[in-house]
C-alpha positions as a printed NumPy array, in Angstrom:
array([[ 19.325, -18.646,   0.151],
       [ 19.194, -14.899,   1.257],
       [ 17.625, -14.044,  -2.394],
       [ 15.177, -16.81 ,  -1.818],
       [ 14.037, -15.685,   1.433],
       [ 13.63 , -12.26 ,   0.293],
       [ 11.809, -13.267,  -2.556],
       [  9.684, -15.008,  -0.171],
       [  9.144, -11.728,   1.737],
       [  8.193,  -9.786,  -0.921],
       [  5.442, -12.304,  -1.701],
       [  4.194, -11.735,   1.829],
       [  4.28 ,  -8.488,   1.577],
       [  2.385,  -8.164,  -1.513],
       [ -0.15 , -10.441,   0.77 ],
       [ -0.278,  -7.753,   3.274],
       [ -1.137,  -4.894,   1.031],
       [ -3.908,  -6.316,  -0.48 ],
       [ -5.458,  -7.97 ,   2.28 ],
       [ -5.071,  -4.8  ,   3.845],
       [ -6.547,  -2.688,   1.274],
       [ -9.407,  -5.48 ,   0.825],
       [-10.218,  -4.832,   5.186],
       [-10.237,  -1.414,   4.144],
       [-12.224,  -1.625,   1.887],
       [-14.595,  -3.921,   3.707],
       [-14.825,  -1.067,   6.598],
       [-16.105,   0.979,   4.131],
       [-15.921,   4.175,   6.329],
       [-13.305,   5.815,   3.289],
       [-10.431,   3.935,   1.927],
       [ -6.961,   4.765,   2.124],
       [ -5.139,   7.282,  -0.276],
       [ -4.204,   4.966,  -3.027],
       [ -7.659,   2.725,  -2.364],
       [ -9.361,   6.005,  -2.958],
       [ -7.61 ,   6.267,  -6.207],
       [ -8.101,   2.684,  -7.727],
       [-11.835,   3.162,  -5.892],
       [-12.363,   5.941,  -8.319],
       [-10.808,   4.067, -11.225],
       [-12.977,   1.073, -10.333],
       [-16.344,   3.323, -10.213],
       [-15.556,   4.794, -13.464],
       [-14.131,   1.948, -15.617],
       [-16.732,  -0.35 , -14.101],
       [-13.695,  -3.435, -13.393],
       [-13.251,  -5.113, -10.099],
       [-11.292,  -3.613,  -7.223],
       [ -8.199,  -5.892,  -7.674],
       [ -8.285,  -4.756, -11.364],
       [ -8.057,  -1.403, -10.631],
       [ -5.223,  -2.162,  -8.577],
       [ -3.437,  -4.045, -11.463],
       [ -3.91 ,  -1.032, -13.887],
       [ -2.778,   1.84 , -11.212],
       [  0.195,  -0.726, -10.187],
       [  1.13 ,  -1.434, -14.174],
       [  1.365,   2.836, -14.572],
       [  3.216,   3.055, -11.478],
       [  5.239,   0.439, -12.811],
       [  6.341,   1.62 , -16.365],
       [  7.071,   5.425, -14.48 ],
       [  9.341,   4.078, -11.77 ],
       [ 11.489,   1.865, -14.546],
       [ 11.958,   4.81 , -16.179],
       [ 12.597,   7.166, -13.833],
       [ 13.395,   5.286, -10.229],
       [ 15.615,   2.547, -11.665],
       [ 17.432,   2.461,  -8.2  ],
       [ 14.516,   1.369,  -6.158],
       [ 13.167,  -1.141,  -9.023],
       [ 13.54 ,  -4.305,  -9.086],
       [ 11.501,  -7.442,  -9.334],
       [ 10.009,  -7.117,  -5.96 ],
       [  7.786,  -4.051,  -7.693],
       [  6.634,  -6.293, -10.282],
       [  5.824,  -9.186,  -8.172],
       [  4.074,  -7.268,  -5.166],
       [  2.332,  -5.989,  -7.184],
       [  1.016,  -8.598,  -9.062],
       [  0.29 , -10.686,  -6.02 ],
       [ -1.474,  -7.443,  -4.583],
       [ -4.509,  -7.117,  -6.769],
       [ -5.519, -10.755,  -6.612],
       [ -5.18 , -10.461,  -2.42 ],
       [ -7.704,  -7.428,  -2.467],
       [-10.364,  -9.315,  -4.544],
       [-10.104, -12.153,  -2.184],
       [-10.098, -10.318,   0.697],
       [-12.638,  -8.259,  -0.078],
       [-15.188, -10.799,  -1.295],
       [-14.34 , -13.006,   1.607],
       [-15.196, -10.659,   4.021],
       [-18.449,  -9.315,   2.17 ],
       [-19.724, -12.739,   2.221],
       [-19.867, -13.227,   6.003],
       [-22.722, -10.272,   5.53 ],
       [-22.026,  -8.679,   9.006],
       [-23.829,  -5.863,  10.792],
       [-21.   ,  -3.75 ,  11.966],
       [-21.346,  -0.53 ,  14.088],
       [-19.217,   2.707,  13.068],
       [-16.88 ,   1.478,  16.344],
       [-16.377,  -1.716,  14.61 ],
       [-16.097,  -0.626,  11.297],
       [-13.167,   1.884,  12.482],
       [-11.216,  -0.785,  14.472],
       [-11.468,  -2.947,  11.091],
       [-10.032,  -0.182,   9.102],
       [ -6.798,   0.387,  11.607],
       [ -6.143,  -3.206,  11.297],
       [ -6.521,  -2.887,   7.985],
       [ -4.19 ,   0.203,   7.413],
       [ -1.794,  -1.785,   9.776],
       [ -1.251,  -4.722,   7.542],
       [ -1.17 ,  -2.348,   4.453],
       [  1.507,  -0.016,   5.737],
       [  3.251,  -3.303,   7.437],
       [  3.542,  -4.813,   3.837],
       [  4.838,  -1.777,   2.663],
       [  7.439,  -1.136,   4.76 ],
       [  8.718,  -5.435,   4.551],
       [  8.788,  -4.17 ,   0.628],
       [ 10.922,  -1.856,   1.186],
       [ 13.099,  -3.287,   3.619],
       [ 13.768,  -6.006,   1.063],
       [ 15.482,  -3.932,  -1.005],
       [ 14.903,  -5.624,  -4.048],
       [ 12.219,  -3.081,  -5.436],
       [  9.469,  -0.937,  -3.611],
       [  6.4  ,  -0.409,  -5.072],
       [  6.228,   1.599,  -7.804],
       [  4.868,   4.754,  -5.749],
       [  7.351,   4.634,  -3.285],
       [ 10.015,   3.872,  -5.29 ],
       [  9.084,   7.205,  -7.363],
       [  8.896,   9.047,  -3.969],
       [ 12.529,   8.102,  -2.743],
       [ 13.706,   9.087,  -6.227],
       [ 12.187,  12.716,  -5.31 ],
       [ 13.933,  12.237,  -1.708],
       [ 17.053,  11.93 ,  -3.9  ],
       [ 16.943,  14.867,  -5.841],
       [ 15.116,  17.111,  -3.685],
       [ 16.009,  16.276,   0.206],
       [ 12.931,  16.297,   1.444],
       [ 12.039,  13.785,   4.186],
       [ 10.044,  10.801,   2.834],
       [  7.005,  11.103,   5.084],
       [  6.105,  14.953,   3.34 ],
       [  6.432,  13.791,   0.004],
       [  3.891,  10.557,   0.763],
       [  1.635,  13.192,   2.498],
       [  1.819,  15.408,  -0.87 ],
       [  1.289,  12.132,  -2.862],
       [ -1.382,  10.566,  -0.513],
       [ -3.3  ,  14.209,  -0.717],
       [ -3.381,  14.414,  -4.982],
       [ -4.354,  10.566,  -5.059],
       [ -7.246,  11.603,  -3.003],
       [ -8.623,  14.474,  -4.562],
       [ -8.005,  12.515,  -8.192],
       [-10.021,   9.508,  -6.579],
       [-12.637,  11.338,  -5.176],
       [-13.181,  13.334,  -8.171],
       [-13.701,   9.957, -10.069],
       [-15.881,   8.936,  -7.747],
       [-13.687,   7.241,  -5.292],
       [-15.67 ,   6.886,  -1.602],
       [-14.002,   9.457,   0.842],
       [-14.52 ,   9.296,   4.893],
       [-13.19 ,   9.383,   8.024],
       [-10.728,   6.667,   7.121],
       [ -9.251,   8.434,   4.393],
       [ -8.348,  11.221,   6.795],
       [ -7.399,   8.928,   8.872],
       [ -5.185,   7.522,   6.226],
       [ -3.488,  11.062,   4.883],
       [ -2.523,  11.407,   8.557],
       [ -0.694,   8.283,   8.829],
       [  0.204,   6.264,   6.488],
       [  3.697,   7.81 ,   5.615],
       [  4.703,   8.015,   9.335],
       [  3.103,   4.805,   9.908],
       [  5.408,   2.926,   6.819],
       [  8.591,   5.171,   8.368],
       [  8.067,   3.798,  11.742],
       [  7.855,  -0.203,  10.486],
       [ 10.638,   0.422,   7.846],
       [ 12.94 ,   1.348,  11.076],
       [ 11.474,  -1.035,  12.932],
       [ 12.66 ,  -3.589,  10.698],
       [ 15.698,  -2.384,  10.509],
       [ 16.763,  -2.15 ,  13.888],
       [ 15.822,  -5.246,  14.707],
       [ 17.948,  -7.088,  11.774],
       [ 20.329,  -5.373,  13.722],
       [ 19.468,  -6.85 ,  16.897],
       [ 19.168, -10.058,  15.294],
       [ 22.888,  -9.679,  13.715],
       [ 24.389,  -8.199,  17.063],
       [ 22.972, -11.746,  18.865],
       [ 24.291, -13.852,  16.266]])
C-alpha cells in the first residue's frame, strides 16, 4: 500500500515538473536552468521540447545508475518519462489559447510555473524511491564532498545555462530568476514535506 502510494506520488510529481517547465516555457521571459538546457538541445536538434527533455533525462539517467546508485531507483525512470510528455502538453495547451500577456503577466506565469517545477521536485525526492537523475548525481557529490545541496544545484544550474545558451537556448529574466532559486526553493519544499509527515505521524 505505502509502495503504491508512493508510486502514485512520483507520477504526480513527474506531472508537476513538466507542467511546470511547459508554464515556463509558455512565459517565455527565459526558462529555467535545465529548460535552458533542453531549450538549446531543442533549437539545435530541431525535436520538440518534451523530446529534448526525454534525451537530457535518458543521459542523466544512464550517469546517475552508474554513479548515484543510492538515490536511483524507479521513481528516476518513471518521472522522467511522464515528464517530457507533461511539457509538450502543457506547452501546446497553453500556446493555443493565443493570449496577449504583458511582461507583469508573463512573470507571475513563470513563478507559478517554477513553483510547480521545484514542488515536483522536491515530492521526488521526498519519495525516496529515486530523484531525478540530476539531483540524484548532486546528493552523490553532497556525499563525497560535504557541500550543502543548494551550492552544488547553483554550480549545476549555472553550467546548464551557459551550455544552453550557447546552443541557443532563450535566456532572460526568468532564468536569473531561476539560478537564484530553484535550489533553495526545492530545499525549502523537501523540508516542508518532511516536517509535516512528521506532524501527520505525531497526530496519528
Amino acid at each position: 500500500m505505502e509502495l503504491m502510494k508512493k508510486g502514485c506520488l512520483i507520477c504526480v510529481a513527474g506531472l508537476c515538473i513538466g507542467i511546470g517547465v511547459g508554464i515556463i516555457l509558455y512565459a517565455n521571459i527565459g526558462g529555467d536552468t535545465v529548460t535552458v538546457f533542453q531549450d538549446g538541445l531543442h533549437i539545435i536538434l530541431n525535436i520538440s521540447y518534451g523530446q529534448s527533455s526525454r534525451i537530457y533525462n535518458g543521459v542523466l539517467i544512464i550517469a546517475a545508475l552508474v554513479a548515484a546508485r543510492k538515490y536511483f531507483g524507479g521513481g528516476t525512470i518513471l518521472s522522467a518519462l511522464i515528464t517530457g510528455y507533461a511539457i509538450d502538453f502543457a506547452y501546446d495547451g497553453l500556446s493555443g489559447l493565443n493570449l496577449q500577456l504583458s511582461f507583469i503577466s508573463m512573470l507571475i506565469v513563470f513563478l507559478i510555473g517554477q513553483t510547480v517545477y521545484t514542488i515536483g521536485l522536491s515530492i521526488l525526492i521526498r519519495c525516496k524511491l529515486g530523484m531525478n537523475g540530476l539531483d540524484s548525481l548532486l546528493y552523490r557529490l553532497v556525499d563525497l564532498i560535504k557541500i550543502d545541496y543548494r551550492w552544488l544545484r547553483l554550480g549545476a544550474d549555472l553550467l546548464l545555462t551557459i551550455i544552453g545558451f550557447l546552443l541557443g537556448g532563450v535566456v532572460g529574466i526568468g532564468t536569473a530568476i531561476s539560478i537564484a532559486s530553484t535550489g533553495i526553493m526545492i530545499d525549502f519544499f523537501t523540508k516542508i514535506g518532511g516536517r509535516n509527515e512528521k506532524s501527520i505521524k505525531n497526530v496519528s
